[in-house]
MARSE-374804 format. One record per residue (C-alpha): x, y, z; residue in three letters; residue number from 0. Coordinates in Angstrom, 3 decimals, always signed. Layout:
% MARSE-374804
+----------+----------+----------+------+------+
|       px |       py |       pz | miba | bati |
+----------+----------+----------+------+------+
|        X |        Y |        Z |  ala |  NUM |
...
+----------+----------+----------+------+------+
//
This chain:
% MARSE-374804
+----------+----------+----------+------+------+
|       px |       py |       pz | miba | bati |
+----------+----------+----------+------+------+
|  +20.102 |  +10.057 |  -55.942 |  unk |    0 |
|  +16.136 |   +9.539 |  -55.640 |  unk |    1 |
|  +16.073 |  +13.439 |  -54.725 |  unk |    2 |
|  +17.886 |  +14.769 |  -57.757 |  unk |    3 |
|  +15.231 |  +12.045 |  -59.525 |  unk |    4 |
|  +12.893 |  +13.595 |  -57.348 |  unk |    5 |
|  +13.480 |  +17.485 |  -58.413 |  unk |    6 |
|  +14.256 |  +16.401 |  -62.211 |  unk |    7 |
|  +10.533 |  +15.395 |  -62.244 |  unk |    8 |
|   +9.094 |  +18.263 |  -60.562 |  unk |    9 |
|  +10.660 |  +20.521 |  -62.876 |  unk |   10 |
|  +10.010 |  +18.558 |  -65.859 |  unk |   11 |
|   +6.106 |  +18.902 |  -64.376 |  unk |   12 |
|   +6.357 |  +22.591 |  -64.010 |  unk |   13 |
|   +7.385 |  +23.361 |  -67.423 |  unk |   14 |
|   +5.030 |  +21.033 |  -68.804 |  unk |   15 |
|   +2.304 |  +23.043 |  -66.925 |  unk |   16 |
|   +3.814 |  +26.103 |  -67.545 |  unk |   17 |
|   +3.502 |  +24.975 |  -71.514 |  unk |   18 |
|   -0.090 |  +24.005 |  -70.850 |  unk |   19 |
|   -1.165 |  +27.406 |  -69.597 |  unk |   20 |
|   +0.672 |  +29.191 |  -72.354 |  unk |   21 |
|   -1.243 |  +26.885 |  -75.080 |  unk |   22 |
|   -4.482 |  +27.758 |  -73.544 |  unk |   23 |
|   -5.151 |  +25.143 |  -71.336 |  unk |   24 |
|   -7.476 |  +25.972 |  -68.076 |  unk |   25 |
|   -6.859 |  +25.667 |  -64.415 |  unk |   26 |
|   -9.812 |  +23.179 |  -64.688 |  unk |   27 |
|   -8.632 |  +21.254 |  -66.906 |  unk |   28 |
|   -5.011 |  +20.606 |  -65.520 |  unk |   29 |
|   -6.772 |  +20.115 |  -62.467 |  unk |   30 |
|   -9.407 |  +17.014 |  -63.844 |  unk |   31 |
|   -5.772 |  +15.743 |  -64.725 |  unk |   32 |
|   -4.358 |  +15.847 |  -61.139 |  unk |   33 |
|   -7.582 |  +14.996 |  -59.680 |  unk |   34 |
|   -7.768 |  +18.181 |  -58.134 |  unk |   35 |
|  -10.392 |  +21.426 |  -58.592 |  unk |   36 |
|   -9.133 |  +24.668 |  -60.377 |  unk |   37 |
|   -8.199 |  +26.186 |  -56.919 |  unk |   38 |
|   -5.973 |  +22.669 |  -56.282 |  unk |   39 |
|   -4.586 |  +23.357 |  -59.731 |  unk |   40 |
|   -3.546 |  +26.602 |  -58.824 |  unk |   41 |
|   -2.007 |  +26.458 |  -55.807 |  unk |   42 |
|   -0.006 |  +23.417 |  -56.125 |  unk |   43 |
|   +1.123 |  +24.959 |  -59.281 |  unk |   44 |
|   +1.479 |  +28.560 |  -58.565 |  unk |   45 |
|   +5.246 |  +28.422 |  -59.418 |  unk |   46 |
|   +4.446 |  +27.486 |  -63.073 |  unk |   47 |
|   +2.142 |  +30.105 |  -63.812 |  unk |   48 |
|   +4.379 |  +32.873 |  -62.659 |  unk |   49 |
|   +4.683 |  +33.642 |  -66.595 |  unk |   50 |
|   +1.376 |  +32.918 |  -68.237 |  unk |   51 |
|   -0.158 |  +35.341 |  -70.608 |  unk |   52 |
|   -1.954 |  +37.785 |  -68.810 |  unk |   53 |
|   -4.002 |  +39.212 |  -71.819 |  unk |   54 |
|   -5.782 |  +35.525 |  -72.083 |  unk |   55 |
|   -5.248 |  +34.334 |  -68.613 |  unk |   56 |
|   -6.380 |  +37.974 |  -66.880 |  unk |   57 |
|   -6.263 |  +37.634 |  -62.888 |  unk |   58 |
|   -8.355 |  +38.803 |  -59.894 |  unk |   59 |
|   -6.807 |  +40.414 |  -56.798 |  unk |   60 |
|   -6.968 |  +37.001 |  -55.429 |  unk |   61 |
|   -4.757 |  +35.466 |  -57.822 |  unk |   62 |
|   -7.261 |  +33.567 |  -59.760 |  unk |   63 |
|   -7.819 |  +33.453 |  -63.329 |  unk |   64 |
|  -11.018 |  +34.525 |  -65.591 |  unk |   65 |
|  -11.693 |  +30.760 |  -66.791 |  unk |   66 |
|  -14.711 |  +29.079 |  -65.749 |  unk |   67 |
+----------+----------+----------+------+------+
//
């Protein structure tokens, strides 16, 4: 039971993030939410950015986007 609570939430975060990054927001400021830097950001929410606007959002060869 506490799993299925568990992976509810997760998902419920990832489209939330997912959201954010399609409204604008910056890997710097989801991270100041998590308490984490934009690189934390990123990689602990790689899977929600998987469809983010690249025309706003553009991306190195590294993965990481334009925003300071």
């Amino acid at each position: 039971m506490s799993r299925r609570i568990r992976e509810a939430a997760e998902e419920l975060e990832a489209d939330a993030i997912e959201q954010a990054r399609h409204s604008g927001a910056t890997w710097r400021e989801i991270g100041s939410c998590y308490g984490l830097t934009k690189q934390g950001a990123q990689q602990r929410f790689r899977t929600a950015s998987k469809n983010e606007p690249t025309s706003k959002h553009k991306k190195s060869a590294r993965g990481a986007d334009s925003t300071p």
